[in-house]
N, CA, C and O atoms as a MOPAC input file, in Angstrom:
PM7 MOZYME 1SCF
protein

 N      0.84800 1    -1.16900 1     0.00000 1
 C      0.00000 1     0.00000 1     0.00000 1
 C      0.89200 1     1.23000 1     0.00000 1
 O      1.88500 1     1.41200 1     0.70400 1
 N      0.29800 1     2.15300 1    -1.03200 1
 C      0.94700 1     3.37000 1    -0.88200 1
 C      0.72700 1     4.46100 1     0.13300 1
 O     -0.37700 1     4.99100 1     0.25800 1
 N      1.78100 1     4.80300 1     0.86300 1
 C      1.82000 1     6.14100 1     1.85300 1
 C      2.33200 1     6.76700 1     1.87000 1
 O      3.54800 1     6.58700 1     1.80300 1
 N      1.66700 1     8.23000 1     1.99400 1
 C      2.59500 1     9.29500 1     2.05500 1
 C      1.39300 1    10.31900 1     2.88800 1
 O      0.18000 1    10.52800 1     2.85100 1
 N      2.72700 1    10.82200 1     3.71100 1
 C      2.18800 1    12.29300 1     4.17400 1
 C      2.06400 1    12.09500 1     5.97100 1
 O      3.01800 1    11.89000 1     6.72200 1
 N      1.40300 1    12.15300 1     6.15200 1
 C      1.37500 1    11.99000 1     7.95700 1
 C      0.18000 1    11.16500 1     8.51300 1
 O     -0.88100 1    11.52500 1     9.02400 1
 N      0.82100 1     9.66000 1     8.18400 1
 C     -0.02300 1     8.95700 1     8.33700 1
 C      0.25900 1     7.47500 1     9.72000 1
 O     -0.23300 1     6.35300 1     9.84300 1
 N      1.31800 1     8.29600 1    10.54700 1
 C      1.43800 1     7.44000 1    11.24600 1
 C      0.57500 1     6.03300 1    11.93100 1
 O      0.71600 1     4.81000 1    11.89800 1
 N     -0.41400 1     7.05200 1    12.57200 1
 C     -1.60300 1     6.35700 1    13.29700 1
 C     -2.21300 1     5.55600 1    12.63300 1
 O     -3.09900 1     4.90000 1    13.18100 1
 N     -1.90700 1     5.36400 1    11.18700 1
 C     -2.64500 1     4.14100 1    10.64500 1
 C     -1.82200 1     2.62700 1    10.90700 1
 O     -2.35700 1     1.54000 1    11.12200 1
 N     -0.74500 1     2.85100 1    10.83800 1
 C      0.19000 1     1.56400 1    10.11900 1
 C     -0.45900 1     0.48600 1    11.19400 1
 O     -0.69300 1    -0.61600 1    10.69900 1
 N     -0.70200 1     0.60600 1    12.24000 1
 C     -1.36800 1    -0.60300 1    13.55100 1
 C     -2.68800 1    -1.00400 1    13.01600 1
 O     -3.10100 1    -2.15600 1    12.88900 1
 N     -3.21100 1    -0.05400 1    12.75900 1
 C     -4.59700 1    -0.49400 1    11.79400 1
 C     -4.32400 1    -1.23100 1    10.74300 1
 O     -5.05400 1    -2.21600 1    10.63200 1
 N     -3.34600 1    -1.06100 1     9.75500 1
 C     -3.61600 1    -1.30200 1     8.79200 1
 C     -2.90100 1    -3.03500 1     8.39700 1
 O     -2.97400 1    -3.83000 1     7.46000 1
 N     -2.43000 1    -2.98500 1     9.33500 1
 C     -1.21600 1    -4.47600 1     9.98900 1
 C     -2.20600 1    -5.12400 1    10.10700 1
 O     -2.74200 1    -5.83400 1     9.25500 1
 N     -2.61300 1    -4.86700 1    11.48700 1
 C     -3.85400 1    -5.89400 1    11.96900 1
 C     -5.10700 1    -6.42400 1    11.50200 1
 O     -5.47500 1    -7.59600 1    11.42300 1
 N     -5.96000 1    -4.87800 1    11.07500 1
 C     -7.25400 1    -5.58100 1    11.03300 1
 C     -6.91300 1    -5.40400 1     9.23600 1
 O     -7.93500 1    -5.51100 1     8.55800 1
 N     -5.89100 1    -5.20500 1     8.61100 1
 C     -5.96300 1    -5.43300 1     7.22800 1
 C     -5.06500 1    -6.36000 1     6.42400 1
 O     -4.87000 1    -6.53000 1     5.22000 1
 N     -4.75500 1    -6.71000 1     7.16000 1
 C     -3.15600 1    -7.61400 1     6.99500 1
 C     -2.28800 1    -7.04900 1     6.02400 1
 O     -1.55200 1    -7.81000 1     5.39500 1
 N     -2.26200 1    -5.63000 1     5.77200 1
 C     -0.93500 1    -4.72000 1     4.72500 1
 C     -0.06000 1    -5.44500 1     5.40700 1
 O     -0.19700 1    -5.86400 1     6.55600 1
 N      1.14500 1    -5.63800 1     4.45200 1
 C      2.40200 1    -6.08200 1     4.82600 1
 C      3.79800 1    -5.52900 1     3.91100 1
 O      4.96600 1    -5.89200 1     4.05000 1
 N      3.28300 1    -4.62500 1     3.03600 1
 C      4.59500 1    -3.97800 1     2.14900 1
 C      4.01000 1    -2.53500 1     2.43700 1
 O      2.81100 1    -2.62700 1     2.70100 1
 N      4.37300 1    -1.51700 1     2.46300 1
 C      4.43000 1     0.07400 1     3.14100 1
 C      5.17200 1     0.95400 1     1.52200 1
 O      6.34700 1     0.69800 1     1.26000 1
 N      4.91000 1     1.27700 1     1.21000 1
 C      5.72700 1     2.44500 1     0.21200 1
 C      5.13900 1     3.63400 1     0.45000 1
 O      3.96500 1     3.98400 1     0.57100 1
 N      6.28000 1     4.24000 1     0.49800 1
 C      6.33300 1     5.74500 1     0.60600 1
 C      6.55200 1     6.15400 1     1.92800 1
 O      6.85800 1     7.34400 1     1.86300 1
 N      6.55300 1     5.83300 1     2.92400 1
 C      6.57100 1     6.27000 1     4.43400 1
 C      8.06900 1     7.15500 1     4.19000 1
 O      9.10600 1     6.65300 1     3.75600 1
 N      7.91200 1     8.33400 1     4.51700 1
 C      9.15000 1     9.40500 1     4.40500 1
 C      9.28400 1     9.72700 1     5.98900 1
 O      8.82700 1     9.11400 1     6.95300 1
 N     10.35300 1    11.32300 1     5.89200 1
 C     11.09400 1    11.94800 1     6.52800 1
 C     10.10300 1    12.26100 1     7.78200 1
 O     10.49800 1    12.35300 1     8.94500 1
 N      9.14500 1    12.36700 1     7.48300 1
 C      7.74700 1    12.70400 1     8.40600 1
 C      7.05900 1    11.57600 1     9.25400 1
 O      6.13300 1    11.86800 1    10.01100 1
 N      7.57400 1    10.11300 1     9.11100 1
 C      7.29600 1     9.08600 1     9.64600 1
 C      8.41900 1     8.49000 1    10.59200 1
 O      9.59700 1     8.31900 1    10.28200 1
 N      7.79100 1     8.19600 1    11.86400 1
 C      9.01900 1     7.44900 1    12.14400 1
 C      9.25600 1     5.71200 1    12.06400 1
 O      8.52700 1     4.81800 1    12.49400 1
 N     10.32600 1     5.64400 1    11.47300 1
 C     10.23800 1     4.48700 1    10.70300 1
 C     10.47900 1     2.66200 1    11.94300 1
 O     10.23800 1     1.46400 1    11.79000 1
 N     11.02800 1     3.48600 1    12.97100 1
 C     11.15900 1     2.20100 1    13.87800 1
 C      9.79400 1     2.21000 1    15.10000 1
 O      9.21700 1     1.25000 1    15.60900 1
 N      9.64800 1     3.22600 1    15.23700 1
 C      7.84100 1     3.48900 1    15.62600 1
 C      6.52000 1     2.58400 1    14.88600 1
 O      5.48200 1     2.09500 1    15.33200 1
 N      7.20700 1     2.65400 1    13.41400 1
 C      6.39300 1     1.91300 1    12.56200 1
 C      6.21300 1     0.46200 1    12.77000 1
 O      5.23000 1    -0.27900 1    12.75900 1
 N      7.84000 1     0.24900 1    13.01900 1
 C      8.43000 1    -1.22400 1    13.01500 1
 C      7.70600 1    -2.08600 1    14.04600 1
 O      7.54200 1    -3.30100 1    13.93700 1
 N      7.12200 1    -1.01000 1    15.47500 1
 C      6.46100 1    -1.65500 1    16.60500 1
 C      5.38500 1    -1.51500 1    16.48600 1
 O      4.47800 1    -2.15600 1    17.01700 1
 N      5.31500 1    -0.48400 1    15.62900 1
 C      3.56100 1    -0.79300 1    15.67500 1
 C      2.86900 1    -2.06700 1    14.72100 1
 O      1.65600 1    -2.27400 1    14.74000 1
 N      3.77200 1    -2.83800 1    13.93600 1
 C      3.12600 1    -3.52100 1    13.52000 1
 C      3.85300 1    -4.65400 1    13.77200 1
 O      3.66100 1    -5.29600 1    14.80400 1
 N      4.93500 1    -5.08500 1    12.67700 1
 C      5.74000 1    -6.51200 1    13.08500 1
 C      6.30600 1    -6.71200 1    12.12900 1
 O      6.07700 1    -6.15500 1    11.05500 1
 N      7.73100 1    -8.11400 1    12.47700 1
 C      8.54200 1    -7.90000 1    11.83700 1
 C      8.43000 1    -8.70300 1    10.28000 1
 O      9.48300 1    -8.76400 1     9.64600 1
 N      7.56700 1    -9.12700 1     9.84900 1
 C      6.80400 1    -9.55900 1     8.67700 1
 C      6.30800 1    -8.16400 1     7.68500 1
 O      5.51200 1    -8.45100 1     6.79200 1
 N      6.69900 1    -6.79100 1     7.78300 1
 C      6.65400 1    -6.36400 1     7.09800 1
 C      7.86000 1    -5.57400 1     5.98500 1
 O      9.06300 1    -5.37400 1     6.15400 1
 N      7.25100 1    -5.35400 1     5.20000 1
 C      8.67200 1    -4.49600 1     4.36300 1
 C      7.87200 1    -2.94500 1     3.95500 1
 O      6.80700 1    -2.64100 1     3.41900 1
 N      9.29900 1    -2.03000 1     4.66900 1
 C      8.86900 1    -0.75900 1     4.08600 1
 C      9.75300 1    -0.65900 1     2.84900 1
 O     10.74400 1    -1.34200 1     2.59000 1
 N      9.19500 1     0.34300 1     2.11900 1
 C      9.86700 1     1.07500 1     0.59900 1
 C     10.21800 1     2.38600 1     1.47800 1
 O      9.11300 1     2.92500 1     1.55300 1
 N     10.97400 1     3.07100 1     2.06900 1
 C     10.64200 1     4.72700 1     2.34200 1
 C     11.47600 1     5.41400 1     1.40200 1
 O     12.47800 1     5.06300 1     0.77900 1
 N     10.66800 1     6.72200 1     1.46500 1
 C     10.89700 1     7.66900 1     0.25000 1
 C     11.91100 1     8.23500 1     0.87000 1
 O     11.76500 1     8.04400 1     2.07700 1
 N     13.30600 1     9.11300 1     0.54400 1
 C     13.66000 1    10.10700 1     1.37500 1
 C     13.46000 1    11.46300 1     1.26600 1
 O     14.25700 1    12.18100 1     1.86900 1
 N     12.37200 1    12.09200 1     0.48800 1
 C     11.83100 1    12.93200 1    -0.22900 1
 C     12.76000 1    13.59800 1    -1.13000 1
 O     13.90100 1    13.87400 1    -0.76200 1
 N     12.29000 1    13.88800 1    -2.38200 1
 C     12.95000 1    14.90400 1    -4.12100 1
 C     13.22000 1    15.94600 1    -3.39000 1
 O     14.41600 1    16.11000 1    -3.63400 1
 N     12.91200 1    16.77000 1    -2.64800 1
 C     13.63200 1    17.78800 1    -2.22100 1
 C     14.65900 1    18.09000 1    -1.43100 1
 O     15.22500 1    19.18300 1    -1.40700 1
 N     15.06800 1    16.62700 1    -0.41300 1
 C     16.14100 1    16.64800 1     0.18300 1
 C     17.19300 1    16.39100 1    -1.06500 1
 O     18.08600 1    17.20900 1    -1.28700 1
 N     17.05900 1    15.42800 1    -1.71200 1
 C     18.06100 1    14.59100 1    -2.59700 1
 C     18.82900 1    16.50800 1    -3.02100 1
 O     20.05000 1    16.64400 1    -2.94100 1
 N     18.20600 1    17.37400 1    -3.30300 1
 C     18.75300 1    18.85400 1    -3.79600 1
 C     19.75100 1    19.31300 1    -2.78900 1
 O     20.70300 1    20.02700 1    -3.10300 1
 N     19.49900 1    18.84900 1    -1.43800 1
 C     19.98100 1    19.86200 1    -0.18500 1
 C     21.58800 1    19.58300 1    -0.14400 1
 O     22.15800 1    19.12600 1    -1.13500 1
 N     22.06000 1    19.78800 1     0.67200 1
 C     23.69900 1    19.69200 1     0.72100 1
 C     23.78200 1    18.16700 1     1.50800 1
 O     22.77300 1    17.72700 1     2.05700 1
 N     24.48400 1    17.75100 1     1.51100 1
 C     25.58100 1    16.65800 1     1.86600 1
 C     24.72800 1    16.03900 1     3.37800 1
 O     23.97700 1    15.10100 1     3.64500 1
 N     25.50200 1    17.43900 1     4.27400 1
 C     25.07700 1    17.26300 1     5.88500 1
 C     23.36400 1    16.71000 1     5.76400 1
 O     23.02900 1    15.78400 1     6.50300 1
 N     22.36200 1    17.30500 1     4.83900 1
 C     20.86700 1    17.18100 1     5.04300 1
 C     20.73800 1    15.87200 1     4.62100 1
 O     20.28500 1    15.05600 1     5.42300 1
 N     21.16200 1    15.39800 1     3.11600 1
 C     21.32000 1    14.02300 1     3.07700 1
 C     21.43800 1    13.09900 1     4.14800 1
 O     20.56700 1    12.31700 1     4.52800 1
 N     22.87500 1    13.28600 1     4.72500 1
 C     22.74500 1    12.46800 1     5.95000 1
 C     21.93000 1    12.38800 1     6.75300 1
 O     21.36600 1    11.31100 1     6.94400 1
 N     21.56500 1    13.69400 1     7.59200 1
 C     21.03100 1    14.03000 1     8.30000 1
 C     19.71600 1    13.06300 1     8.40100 1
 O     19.56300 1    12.18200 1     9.24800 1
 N     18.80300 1    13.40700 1     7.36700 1
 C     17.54100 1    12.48300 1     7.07200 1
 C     17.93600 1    10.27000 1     6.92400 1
 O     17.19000 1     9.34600 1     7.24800 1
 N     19.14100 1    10.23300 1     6.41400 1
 C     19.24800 1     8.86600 1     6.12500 1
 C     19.32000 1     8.11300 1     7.61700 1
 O     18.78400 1     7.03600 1     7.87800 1
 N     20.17100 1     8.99500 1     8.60300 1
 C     20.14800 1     8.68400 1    10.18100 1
 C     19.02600 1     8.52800 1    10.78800 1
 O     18.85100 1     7.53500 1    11.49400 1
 N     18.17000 1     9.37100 1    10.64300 1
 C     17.06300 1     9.46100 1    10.89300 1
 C     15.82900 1     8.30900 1    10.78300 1
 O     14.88700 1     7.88100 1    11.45100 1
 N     16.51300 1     8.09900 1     9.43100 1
 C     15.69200 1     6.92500 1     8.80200 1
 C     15.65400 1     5.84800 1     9.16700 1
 O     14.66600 1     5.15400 1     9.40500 1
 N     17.41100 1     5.45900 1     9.29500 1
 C     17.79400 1     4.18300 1     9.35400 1
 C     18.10800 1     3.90500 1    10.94500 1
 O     18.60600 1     2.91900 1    11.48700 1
 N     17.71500 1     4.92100 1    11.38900 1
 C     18.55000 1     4.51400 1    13.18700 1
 C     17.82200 1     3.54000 1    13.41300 1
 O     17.37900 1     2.74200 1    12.58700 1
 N     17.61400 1     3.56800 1    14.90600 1
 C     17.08800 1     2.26800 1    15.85800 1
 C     17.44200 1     0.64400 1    15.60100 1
 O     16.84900 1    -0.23500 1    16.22700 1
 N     18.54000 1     0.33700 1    14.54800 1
 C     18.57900 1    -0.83600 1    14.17900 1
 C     17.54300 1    -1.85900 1    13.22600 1
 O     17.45700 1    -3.08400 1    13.14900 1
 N     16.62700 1    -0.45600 1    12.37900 1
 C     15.88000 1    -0.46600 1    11.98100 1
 C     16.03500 1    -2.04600 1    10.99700 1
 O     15.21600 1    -2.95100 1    11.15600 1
 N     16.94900 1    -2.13700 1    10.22100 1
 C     17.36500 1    -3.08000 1     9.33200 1
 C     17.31500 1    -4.60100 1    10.23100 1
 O     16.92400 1    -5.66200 1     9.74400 1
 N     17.71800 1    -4.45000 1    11.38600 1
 C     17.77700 1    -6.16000 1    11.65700 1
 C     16.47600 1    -6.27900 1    12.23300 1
 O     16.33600 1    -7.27600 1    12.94100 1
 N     15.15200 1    -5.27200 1    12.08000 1
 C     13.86400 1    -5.89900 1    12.55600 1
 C     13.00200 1    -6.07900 1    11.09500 1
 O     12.11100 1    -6.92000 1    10.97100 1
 N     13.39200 1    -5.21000 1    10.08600 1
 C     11.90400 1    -5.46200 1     8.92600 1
 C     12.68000 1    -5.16600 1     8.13400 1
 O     13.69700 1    -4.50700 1     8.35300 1
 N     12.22500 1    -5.72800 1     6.80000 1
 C     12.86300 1    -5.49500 1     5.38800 1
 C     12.63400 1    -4.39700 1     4.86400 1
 O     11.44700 1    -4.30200 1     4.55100 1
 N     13.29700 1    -3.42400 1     4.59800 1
 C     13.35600 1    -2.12900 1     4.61100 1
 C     14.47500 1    -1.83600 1     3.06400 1
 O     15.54700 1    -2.38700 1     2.81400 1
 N     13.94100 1    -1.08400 1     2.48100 1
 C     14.21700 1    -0.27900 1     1.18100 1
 C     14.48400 1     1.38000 1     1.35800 1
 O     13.67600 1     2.03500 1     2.01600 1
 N     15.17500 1     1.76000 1     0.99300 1
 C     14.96600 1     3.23900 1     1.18600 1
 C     15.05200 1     3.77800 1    -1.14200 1
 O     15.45200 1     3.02900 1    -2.03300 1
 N     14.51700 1     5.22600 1    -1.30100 1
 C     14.43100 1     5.35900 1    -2.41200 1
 C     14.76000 1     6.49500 1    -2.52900 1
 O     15.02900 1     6.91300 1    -1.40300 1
 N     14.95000 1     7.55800 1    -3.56600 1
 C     14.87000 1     9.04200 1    -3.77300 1
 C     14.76700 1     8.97500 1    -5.67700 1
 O     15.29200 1     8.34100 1    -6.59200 1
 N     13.57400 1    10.24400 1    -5.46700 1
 C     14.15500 1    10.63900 1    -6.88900 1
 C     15.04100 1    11.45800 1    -7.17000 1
 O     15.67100 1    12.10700 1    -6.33500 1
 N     15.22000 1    11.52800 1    -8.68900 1
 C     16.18800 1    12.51700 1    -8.88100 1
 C     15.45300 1    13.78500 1    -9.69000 1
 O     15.63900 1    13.94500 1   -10.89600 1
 N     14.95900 1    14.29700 1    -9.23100 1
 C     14.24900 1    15.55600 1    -9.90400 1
 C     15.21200 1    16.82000 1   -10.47800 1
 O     16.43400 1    16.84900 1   -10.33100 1
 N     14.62700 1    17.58100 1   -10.98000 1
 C     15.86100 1    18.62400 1   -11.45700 1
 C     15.87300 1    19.05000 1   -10.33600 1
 O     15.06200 1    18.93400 1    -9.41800 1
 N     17.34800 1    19.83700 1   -10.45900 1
 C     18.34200 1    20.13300 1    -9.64400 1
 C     19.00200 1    19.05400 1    -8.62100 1
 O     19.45900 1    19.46800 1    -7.55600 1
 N     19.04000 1    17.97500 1    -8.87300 1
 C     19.49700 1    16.75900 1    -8.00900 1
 C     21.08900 1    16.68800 1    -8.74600 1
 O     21.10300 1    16.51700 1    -9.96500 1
 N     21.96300 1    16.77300 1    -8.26700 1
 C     23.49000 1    16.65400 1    -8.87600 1
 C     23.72400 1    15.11800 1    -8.85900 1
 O     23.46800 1    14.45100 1    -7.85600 1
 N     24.05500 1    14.75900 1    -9.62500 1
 C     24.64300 1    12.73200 1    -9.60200 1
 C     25.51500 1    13.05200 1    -8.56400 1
 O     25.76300 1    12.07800 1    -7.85300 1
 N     26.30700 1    14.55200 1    -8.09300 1
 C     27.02800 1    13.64800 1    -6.70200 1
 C     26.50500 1    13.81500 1    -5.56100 1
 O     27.18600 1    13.64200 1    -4.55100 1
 N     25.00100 1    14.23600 1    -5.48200 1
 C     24.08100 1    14.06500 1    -4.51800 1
 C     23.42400 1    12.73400 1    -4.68200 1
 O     22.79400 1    12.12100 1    -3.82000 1
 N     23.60900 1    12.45700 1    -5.63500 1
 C     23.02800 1    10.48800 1    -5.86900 1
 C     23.88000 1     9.54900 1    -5.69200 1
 O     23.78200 1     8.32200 1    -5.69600 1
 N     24.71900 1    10.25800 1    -5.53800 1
 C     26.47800 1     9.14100 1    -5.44500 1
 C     26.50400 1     9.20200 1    -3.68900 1
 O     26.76300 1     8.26900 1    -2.92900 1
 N     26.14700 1    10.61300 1    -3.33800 1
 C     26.43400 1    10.54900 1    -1.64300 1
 C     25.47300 1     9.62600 1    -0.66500 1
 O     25.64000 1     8.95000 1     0.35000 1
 N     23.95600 1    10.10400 1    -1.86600 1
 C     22.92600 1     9.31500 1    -0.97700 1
 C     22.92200 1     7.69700 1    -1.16700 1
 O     22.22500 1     6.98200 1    -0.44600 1
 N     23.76700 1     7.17200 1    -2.21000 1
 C     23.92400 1     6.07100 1    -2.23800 1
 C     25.04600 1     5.04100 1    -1.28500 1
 O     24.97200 1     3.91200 1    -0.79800 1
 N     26.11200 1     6.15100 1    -1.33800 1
 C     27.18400 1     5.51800 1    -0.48200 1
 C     26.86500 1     6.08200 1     0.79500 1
 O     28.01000 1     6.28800 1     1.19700 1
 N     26.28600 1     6.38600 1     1.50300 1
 C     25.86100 1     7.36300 1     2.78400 1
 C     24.87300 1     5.94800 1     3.32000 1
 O     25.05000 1     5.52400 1     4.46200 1
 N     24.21000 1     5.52100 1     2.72500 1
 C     22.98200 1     4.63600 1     2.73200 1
 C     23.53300 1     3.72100 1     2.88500 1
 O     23.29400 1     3.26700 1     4.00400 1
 N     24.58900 1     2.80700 1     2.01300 1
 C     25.32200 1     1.52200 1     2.29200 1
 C     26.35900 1     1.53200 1     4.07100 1
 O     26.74000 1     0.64800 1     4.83800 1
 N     26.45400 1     3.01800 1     4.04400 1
 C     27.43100 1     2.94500 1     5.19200 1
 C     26.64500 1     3.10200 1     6.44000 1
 O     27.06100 1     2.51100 1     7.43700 1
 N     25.52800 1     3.84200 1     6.52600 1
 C     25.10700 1     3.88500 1     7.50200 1
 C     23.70300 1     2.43300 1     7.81400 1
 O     23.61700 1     1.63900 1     8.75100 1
 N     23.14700 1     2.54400 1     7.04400 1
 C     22.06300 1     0.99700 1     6.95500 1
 C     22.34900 1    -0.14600 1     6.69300 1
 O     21.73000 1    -1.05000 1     7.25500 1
 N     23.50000 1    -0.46800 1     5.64500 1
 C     24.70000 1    -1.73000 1     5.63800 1
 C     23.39100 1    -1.95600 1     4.42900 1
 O     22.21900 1    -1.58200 1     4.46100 1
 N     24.13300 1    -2.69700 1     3.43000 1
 C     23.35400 1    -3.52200 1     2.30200 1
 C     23.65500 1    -4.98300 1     2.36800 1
 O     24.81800 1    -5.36700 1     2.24600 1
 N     22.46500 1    -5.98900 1     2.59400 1
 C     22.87100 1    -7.14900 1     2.44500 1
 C     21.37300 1    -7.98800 1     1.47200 1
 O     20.29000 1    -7.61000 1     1.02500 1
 N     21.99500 1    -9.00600 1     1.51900 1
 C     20.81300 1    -9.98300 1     0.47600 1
 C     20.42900 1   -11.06500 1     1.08500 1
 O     21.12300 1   -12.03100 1     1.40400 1
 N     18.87500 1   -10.82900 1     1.30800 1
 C     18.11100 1   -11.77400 1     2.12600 1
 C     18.30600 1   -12.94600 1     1.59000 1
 O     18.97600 1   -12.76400 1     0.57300 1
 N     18.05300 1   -14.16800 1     1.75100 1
 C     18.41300 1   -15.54100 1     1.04600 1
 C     16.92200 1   -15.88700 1     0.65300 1
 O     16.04300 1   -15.45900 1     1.40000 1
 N     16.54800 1   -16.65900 1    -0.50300 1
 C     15.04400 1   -16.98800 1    -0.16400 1
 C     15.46300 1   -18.35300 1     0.08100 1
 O     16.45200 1   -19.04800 1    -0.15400 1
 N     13.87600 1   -18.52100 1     0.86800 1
 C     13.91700 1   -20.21400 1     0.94500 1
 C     13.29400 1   -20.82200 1     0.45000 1
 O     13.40000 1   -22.04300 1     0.56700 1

């Protein structure tokens, strides 16, 4: 299911009495390990890091990816992070948010079974 905007108070609803289990879009405005308890670890978010940060300087990049990825977010739910590249996005603002992202959230590959 797609989300965006300030929709915290749903994700417990929408776990339980709906059985959602994939999340896209949950951004900068969500908190993403808040999310993680409110529902369980059977879900996967997509989060956006919003087109207008991807523009900002370096420090804001980070700034938001910490944000994102803290609480150990990665070893409870399968988690994606995304950005577009809208104009004014520099490739070495896509190069930072990419290597910024591997270093701080770690990239690995689930195994299937």
């Amino acid at each position: 299911m797609h989300l965006c905007g300030h929709v915290q108070h749903l994700f417990n609803t929408l776990y339980r009495e709906m059985g959602i289990r994939i999340f896209n879009g949950p951004g900068v405005q969500i908190d993403l390990g808040k999310m993680a308890e409110d529902t369980g670890a059977d879900i996967e978010i997509q989060g956006d890091i919003g087109y207008s940060t991807m523009r900002e300087s370096h420090p804001e990049i980070e700034r938001v990816l910490d944000k994102m990825l803290g609480r150990d977010l990665k070893d409870r739910v399968k988690l994606m992070l995304y950005a577009f590249a809208v104009a004014g996005t520099t490739p070495d603002n896509m190069r930072f948010f990419y290597e910024k992202a591997k270093e701080i959230g770690g990239i690995f590959r689930v195994k299937e079974s």
